[in-house]
N, CA, C and O atoms as a Tripos MOL2 file, in Angstrom:
@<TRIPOS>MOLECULE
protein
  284   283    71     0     0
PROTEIN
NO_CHARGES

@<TRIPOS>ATOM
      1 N         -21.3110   76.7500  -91.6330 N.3       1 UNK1
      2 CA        -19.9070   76.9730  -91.3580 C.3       1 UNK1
      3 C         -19.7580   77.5930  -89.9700 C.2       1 UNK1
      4 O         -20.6010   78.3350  -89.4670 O.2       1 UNK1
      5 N         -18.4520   77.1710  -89.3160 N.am      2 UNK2
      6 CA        -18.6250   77.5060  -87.9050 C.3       2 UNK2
      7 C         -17.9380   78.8130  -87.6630 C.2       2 UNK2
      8 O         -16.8420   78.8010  -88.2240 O.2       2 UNK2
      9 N         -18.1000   79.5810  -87.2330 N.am      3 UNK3
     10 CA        -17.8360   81.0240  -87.1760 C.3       3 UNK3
     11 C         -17.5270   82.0060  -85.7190 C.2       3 UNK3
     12 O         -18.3250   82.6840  -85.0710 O.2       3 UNK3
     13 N         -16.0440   81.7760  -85.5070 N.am      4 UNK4
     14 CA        -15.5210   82.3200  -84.6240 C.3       4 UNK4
     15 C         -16.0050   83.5780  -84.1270 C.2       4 UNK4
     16 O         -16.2570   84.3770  -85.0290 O.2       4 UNK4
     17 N         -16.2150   84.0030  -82.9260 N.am      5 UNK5
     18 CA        -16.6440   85.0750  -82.6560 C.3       5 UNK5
     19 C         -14.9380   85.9650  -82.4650 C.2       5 UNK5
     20 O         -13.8620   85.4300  -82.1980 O.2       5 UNK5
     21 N         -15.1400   87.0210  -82.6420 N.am      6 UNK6
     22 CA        -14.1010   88.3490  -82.4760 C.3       6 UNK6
     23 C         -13.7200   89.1810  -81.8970 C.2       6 UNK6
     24 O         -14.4180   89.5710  -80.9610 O.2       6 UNK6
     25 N         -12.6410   89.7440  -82.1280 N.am      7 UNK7
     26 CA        -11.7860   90.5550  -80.3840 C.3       7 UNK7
     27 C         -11.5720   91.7090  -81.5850 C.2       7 UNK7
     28 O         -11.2220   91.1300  -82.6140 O.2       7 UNK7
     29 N         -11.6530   92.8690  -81.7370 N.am      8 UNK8
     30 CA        -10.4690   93.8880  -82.4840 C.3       8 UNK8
     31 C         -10.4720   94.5020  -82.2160 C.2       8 UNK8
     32 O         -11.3860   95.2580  -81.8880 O.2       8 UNK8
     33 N          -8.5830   94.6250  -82.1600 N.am      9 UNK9
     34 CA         -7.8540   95.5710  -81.9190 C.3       9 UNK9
     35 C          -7.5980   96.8970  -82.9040 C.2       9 UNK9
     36 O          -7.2930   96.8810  -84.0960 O.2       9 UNK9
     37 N          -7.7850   97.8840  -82.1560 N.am     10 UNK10
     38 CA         -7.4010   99.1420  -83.3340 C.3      10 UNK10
     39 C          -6.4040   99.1710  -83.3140 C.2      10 UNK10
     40 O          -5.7390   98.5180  -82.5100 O.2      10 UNK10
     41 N          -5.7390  100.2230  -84.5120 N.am     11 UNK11
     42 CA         -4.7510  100.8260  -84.4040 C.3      11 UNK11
     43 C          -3.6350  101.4810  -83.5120 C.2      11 UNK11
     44 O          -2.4460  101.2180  -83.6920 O.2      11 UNK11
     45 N          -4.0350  102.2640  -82.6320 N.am     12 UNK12
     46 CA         -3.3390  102.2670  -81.5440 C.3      12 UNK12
     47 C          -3.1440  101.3210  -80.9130 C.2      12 UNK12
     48 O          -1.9570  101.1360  -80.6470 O.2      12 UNK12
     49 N          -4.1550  100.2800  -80.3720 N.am     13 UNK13
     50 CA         -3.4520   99.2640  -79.6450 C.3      13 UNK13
     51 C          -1.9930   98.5430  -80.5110 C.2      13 UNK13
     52 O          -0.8720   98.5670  -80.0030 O.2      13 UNK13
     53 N          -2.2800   97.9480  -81.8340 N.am     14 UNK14
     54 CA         -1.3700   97.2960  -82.2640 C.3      14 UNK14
     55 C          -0.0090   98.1890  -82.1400 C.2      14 UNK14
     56 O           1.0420   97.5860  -81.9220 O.2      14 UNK14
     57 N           0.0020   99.6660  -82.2760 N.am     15 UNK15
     58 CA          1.2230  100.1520  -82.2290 C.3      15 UNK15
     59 C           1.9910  100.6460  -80.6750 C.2      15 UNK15
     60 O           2.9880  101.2840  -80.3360 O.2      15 UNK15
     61 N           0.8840   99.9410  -80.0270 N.am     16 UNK16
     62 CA          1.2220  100.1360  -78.6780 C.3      16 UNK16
     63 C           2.0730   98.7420  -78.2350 C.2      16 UNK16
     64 O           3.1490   98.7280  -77.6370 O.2      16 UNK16
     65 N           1.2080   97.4500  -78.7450 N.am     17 UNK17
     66 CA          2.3310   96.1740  -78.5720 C.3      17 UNK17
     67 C           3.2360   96.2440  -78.9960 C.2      17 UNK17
     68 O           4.2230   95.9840  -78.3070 O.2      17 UNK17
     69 N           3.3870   96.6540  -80.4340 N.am     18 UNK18
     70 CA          4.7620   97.0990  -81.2890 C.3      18 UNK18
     71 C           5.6330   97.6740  -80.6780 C.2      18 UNK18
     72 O           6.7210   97.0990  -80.7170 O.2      18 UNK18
     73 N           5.5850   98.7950  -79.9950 N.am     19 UNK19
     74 CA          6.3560   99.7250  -78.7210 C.3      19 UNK19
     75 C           6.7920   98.9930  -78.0250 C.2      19 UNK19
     76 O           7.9340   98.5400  -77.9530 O.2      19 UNK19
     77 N           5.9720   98.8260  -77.4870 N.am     20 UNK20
     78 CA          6.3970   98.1340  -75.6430 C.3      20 UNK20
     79 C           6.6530   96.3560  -75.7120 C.2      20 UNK20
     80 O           6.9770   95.7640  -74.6820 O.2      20 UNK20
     81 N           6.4950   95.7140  -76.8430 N.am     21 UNK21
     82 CA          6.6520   94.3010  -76.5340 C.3      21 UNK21
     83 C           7.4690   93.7670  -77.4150 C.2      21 UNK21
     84 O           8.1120   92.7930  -77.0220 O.2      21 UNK21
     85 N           7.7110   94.3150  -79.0620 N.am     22 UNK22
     86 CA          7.8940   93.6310  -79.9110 C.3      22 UNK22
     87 C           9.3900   94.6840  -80.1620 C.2      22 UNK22
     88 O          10.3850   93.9730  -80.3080 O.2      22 UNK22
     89 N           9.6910   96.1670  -80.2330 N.am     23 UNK23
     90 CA         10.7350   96.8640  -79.6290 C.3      23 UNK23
     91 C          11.0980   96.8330  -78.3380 C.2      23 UNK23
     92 O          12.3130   96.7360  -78.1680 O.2      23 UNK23
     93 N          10.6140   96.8710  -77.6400 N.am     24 UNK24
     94 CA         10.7590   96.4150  -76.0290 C.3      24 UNK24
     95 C          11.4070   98.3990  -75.5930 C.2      24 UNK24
     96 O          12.3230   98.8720  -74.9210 O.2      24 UNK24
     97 N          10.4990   98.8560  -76.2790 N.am     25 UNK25
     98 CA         10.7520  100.3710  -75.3840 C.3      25 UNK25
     99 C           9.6620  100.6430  -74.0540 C.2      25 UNK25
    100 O           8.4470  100.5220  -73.8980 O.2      25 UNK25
    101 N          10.9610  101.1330  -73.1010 N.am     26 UNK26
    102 CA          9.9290  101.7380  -71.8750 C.3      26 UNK26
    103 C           8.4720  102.4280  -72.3720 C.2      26 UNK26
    104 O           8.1610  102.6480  -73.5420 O.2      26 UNK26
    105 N           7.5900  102.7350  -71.0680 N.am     27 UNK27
    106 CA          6.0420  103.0010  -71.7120 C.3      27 UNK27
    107 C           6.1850  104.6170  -72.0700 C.2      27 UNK27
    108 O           5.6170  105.3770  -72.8540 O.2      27 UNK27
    109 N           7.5350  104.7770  -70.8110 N.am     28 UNK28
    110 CA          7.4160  106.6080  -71.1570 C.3      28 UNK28
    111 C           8.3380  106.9980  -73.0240 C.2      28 UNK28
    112 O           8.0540  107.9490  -73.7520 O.2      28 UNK28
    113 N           9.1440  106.1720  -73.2410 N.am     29 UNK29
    114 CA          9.6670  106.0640  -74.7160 C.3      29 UNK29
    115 C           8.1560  105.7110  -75.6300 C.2      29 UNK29
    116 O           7.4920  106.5300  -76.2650 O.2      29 UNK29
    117 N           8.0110  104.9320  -75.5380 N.am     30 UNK30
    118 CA          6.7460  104.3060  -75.7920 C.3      30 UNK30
    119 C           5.8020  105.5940  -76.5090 C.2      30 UNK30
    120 O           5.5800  105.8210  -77.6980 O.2      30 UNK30
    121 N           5.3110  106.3880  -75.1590 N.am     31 UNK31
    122 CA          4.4830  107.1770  -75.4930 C.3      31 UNK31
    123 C           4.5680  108.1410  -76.1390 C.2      31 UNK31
    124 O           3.7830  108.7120  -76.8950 O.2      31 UNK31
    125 N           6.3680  108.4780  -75.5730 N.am     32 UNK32
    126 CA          6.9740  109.5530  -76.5970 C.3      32 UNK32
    127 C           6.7490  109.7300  -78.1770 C.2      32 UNK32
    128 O           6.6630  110.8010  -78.7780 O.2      32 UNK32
    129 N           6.6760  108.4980  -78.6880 N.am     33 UNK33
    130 CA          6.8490  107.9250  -79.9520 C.3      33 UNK33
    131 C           5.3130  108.5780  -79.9100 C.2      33 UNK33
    132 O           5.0020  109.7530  -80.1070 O.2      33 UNK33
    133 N           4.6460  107.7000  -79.6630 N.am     34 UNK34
    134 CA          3.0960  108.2360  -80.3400 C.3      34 UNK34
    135 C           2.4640  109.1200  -79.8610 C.2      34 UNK34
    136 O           1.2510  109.1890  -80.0580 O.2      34 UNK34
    137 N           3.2180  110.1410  -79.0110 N.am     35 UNK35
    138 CA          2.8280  111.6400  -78.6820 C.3      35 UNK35
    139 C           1.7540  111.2400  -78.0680 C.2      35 UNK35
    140 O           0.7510  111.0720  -78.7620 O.2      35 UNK35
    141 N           1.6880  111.0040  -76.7240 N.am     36 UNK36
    142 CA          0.8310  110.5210  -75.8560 C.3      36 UNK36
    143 C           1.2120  110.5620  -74.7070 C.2      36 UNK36
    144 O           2.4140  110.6840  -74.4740 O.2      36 UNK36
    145 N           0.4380  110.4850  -73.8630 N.am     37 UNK37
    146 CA          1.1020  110.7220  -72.4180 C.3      37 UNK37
    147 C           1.2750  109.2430  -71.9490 C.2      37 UNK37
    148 O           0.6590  108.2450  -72.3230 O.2      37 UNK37
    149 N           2.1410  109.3520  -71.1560 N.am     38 UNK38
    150 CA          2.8290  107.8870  -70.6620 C.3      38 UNK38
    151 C           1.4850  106.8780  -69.7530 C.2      38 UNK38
    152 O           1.4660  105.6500  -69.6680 O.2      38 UNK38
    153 N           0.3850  107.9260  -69.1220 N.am     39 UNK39
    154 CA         -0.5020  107.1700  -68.6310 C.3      39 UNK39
    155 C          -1.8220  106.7560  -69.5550 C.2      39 UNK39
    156 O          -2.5730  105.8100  -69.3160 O.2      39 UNK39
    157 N          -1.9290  107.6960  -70.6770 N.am     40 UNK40
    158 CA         -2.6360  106.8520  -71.8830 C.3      40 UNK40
    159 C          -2.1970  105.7180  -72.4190 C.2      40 UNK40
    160 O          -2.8550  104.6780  -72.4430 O.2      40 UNK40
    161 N          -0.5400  105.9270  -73.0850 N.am     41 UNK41
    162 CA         -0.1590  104.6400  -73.5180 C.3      41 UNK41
    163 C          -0.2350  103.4970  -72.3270 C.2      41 UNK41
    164 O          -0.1370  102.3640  -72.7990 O.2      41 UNK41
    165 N          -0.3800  103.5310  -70.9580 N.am     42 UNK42
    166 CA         -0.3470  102.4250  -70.3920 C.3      42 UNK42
    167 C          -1.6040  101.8670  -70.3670 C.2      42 UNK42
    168 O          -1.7880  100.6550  -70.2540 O.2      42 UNK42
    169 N          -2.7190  102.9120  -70.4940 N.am     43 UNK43
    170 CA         -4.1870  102.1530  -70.9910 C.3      43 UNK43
    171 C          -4.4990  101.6440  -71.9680 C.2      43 UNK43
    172 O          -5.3210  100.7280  -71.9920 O.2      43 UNK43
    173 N          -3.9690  102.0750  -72.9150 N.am     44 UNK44
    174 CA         -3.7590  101.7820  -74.0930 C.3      44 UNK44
    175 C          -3.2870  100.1220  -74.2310 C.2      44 UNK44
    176 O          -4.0420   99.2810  -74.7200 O.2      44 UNK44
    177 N          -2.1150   99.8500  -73.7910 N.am     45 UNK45
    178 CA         -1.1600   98.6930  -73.8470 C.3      45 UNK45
    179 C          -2.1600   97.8740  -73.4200 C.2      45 UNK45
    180 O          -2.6080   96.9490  -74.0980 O.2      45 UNK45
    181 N          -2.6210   98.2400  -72.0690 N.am     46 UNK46
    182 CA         -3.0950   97.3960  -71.0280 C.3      46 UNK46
    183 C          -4.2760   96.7220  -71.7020 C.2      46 UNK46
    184 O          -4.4630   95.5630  -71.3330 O.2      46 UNK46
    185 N          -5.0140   97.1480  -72.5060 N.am     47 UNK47
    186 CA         -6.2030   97.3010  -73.4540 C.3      47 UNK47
    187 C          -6.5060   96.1850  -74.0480 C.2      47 UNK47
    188 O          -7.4040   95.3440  -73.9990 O.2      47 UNK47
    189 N          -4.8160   96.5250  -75.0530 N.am     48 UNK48
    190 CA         -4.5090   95.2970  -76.1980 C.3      48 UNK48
    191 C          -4.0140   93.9200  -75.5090 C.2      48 UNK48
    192 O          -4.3160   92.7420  -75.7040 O.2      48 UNK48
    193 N          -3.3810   94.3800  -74.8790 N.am     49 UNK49
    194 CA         -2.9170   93.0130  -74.4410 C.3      49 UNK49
    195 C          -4.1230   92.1210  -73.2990 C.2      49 UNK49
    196 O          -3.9130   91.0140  -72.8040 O.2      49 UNK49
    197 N          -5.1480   92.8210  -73.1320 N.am     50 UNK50
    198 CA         -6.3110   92.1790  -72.3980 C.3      50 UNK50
    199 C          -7.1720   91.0990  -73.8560 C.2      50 UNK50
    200 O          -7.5710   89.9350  -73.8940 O.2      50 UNK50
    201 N          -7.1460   92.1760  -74.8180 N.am     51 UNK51
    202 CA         -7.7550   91.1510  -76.1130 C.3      51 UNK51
    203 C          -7.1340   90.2270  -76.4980 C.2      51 UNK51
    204 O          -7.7800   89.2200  -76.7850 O.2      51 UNK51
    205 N          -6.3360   90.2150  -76.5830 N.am     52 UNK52
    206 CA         -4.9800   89.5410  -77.3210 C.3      52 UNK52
    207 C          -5.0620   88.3580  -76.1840 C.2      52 UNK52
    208 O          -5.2310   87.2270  -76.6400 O.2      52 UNK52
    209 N          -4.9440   88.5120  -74.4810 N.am     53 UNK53
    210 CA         -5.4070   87.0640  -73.5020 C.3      53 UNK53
    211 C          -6.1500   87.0810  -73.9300 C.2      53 UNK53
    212 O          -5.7910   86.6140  -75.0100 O.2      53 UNK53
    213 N          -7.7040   87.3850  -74.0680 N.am     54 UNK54
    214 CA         -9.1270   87.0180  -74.0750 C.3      54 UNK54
    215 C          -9.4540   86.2370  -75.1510 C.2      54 UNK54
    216 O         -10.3540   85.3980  -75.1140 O.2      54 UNK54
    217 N          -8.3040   86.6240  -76.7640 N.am     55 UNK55
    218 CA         -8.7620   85.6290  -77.9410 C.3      55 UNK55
    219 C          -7.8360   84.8840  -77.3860 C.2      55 UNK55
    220 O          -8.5740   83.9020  -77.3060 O.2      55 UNK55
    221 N          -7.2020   84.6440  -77.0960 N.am     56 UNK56
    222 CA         -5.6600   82.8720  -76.6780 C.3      56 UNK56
    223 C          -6.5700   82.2460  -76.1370 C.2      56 UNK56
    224 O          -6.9620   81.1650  -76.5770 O.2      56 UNK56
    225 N          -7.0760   82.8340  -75.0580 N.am     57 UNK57
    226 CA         -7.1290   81.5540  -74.1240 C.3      57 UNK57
    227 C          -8.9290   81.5400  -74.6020 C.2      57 UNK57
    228 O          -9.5320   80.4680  -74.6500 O.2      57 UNK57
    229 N          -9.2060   82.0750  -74.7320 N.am     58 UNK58
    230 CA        -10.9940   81.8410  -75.0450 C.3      58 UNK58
    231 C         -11.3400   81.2820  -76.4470 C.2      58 UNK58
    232 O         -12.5150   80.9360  -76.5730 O.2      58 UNK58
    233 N         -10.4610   81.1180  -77.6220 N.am     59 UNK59
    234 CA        -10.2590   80.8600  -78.7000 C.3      59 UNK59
    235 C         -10.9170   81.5460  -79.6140 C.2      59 UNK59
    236 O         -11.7250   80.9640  -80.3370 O.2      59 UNK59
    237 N         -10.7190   82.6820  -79.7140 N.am     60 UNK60
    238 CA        -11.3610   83.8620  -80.7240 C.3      60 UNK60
    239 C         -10.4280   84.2900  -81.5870 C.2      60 UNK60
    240 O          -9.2170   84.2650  -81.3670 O.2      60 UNK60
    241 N         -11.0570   84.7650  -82.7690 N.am     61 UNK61
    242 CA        -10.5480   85.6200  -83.7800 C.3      61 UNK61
    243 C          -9.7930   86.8360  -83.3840 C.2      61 UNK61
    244 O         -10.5190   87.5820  -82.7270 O.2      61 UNK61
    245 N          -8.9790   87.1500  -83.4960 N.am     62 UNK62
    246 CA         -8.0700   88.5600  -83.6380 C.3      62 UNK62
    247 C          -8.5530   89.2460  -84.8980 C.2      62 UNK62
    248 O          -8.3370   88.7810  -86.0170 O.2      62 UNK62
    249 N          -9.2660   90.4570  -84.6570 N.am     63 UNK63
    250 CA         -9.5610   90.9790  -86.0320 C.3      63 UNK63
    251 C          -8.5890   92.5160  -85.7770 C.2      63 UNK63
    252 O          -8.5210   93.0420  -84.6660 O.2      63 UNK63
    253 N          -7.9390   93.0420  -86.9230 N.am     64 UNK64
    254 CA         -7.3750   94.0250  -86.6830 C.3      64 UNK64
    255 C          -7.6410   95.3490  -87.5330 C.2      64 UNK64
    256 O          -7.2790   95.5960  -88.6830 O.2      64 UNK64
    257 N          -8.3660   96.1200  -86.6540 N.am     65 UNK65
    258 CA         -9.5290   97.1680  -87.4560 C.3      65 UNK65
    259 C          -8.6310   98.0600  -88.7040 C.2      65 UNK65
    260 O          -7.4570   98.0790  -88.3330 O.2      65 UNK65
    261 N          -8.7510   98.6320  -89.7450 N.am     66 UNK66
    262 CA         -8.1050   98.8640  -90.1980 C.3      66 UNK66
    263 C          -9.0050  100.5520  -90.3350 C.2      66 UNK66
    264 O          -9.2960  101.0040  -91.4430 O.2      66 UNK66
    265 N          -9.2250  101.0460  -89.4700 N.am     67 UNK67
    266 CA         -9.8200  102.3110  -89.4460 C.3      67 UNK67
    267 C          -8.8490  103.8900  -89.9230 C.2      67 UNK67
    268 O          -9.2600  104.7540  -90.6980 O.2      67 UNK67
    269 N          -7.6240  103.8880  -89.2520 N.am     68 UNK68
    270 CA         -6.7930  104.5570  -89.4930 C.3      68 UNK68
    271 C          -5.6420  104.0020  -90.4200 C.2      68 UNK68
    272 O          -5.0150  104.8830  -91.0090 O.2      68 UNK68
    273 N          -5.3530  103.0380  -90.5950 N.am     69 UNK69
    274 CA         -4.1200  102.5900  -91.5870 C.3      69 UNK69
    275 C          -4.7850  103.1600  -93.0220 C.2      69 UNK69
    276 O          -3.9160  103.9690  -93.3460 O.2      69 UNK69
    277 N          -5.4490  103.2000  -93.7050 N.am     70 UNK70
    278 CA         -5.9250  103.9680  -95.0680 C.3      70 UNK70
    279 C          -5.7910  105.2640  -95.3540 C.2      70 UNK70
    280 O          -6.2100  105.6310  -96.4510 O.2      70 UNK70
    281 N          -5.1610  106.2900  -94.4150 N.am     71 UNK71
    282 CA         -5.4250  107.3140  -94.3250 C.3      71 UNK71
    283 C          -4.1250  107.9600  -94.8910 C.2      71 UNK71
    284 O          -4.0240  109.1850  -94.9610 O.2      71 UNK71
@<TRIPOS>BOND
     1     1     2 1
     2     2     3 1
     3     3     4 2
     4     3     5 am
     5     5     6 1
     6     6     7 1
     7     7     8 2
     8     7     9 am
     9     9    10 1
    10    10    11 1
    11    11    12 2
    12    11    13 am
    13    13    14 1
    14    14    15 1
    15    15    16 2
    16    15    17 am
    17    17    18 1
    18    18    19 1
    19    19    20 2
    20    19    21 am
    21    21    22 1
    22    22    23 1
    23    23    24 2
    24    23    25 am
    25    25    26 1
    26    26    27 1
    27    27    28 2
    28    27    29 am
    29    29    30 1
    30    30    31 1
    31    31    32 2
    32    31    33 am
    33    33    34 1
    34    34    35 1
    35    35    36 2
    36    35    37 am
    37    37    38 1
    38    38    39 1
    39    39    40 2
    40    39    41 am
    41    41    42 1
    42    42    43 1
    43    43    44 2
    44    43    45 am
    45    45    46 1
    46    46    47 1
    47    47    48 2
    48    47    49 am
    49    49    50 1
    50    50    51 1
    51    51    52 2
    52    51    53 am
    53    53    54 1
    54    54    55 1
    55    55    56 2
    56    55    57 am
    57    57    58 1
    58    58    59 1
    59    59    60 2
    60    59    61 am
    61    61    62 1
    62    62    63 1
    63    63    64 2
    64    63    65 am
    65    65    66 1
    66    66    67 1
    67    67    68 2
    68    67    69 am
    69    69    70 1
    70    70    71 1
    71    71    72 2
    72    71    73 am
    73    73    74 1
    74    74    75 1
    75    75    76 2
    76    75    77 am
    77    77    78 1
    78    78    79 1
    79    79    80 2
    80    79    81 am
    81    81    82 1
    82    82    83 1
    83    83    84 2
    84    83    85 am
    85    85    86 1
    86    86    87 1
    87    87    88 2
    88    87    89 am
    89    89    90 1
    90    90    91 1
    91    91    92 2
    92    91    93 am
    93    93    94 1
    94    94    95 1
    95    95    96 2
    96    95    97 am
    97    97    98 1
    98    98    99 1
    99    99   100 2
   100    99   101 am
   101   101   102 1
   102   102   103 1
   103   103   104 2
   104   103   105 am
   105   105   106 1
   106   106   107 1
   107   107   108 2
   108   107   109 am
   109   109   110 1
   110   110   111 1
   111   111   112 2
   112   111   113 am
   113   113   114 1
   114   114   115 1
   115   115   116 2
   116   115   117 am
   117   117   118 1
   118   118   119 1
   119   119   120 2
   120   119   121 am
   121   121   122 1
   122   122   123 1
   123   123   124 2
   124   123   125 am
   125   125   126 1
   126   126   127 1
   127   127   128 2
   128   127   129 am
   129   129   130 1
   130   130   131 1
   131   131   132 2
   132   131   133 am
   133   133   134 1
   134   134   135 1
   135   135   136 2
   136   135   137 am
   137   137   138 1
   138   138   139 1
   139   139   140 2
   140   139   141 am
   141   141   142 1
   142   142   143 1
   143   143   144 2
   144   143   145 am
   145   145   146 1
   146   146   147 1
   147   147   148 2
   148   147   149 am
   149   149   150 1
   150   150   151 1
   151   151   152 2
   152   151   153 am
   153   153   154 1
   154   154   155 1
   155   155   156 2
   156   155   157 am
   157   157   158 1
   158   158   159 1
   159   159   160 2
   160   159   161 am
   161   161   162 1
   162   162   163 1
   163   163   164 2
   164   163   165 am
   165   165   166 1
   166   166   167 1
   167   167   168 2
   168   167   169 am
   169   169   170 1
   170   170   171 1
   171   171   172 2
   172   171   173 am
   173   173   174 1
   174   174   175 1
   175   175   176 2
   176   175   177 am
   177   177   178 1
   178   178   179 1
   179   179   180 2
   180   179   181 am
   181   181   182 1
   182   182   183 1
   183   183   184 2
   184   183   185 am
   185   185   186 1
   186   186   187 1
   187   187   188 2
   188   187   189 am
   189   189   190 1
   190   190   191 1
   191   191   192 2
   192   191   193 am
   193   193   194 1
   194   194   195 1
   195   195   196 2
   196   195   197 am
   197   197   198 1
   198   198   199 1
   199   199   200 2
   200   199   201 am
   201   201   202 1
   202   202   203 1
   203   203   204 2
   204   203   205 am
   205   205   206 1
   206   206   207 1
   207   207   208 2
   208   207   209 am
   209   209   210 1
   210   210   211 1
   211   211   212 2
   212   211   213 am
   213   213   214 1
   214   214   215 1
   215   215   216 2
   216   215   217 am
   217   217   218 1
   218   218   219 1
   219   219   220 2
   220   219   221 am
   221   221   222 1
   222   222   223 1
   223   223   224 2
   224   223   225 am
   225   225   226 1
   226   226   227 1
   227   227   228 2
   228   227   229 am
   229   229   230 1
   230   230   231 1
   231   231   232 2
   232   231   233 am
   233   233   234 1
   234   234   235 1
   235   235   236 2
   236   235   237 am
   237   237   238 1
   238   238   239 1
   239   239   240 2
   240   239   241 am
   241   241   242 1
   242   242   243 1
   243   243   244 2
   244   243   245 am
   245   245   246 1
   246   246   247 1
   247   247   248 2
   248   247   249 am
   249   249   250 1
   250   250   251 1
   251   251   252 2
   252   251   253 am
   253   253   254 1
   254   254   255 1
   255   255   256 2
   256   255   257 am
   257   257   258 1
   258   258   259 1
   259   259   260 2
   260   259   261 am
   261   261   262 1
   262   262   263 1
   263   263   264 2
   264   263   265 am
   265   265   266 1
   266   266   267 1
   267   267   268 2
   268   267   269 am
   269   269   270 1
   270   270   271 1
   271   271   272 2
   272   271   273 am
   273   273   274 1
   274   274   275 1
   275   275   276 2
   276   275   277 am
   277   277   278 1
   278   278   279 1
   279   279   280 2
   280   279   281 am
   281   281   282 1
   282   282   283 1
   283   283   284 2
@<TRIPOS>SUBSTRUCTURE
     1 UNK1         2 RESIDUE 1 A UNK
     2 UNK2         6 RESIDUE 1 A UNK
     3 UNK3        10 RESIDUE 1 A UNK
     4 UNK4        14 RESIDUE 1 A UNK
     5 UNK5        18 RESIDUE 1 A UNK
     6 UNK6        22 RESIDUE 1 A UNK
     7 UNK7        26 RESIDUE 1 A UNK
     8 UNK8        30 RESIDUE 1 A UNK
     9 UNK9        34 RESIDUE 1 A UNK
    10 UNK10       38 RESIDUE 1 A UNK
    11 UNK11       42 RESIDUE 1 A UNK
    12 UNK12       46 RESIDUE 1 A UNK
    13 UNK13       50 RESIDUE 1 A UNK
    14 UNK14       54 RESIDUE 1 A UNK
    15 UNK15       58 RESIDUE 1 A UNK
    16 UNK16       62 RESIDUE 1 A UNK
    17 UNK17       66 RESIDUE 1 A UNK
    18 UNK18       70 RESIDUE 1 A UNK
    19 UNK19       74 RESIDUE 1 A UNK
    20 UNK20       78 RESIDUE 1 A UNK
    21 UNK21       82 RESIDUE 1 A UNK
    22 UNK22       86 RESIDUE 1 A UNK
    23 UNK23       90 RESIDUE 1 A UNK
    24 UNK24       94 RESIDUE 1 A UNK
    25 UNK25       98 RESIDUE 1 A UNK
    26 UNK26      102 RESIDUE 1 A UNK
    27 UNK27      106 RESIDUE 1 A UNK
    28 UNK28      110 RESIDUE 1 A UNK
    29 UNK29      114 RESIDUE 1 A UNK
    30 UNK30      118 RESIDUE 1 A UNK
    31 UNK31      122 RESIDUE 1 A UNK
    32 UNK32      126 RESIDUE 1 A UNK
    33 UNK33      130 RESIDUE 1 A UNK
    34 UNK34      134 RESIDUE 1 A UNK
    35 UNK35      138 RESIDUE 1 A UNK
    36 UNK36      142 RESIDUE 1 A UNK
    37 UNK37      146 RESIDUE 1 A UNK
    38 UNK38      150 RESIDUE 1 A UNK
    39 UNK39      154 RESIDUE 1 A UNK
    40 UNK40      158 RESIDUE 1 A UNK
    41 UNK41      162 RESIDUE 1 A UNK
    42 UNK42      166 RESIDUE 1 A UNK
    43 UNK43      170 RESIDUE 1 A UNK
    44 UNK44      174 RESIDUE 1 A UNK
    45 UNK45      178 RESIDUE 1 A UNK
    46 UNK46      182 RESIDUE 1 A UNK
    47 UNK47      186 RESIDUE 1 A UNK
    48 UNK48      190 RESIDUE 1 A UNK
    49 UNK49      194 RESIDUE 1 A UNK
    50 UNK50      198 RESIDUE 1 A UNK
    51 UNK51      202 RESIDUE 1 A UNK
    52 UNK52      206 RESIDUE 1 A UNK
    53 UNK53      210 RESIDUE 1 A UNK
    54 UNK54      214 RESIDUE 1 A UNK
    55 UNK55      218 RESIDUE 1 A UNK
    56 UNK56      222 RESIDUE 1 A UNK
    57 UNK57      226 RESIDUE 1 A UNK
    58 UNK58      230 RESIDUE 1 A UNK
    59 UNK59      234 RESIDUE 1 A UNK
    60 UNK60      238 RESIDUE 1 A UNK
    61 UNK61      242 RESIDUE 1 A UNK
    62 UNK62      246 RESIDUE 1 A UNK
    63 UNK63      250 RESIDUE 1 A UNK
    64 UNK64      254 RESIDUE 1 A UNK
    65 UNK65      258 RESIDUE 1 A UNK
    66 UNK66      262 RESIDUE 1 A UNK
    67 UNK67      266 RESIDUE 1 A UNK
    68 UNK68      270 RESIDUE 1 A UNK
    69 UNK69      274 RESIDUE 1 A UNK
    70 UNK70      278 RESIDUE 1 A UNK
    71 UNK71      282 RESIDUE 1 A UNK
């Protein structure tokens, strides 16, 4: 069976696209929200959305870690 290789995103990243792409709040709102400083969340963003190109266009799996959501 042929078996995609994988990109995953943690937790923070996904709630960082959620912020800034899918609410469409500024990065400094953004960060507000997840009590972060506005230049983390932009590493942060910058992060996810590098995986997120890298599985599109390279054709990889999106795996989405579920490390902190159980908690």
């Amino acid at each position: 069976m042929f078996q995609l290789d994988e990109i995953t995103i943690n937790p923070d990243e996904i709630e960082a696209i959620r912020l800034a792409d899918l609410e469409s709040f500024s990065h400094e709102d953004a960060a507000g929200k997840m009590k972060i400083s506005r230049a983390t969340f932009g590493r942060i963003v910058h992060s996810a959305r590098n995986k997120i190109a890298n599985a599109i266009l390279n054709g990889k799996a999106i795996k989405i870690s579920s490390e902190d959501f159980n908690k």
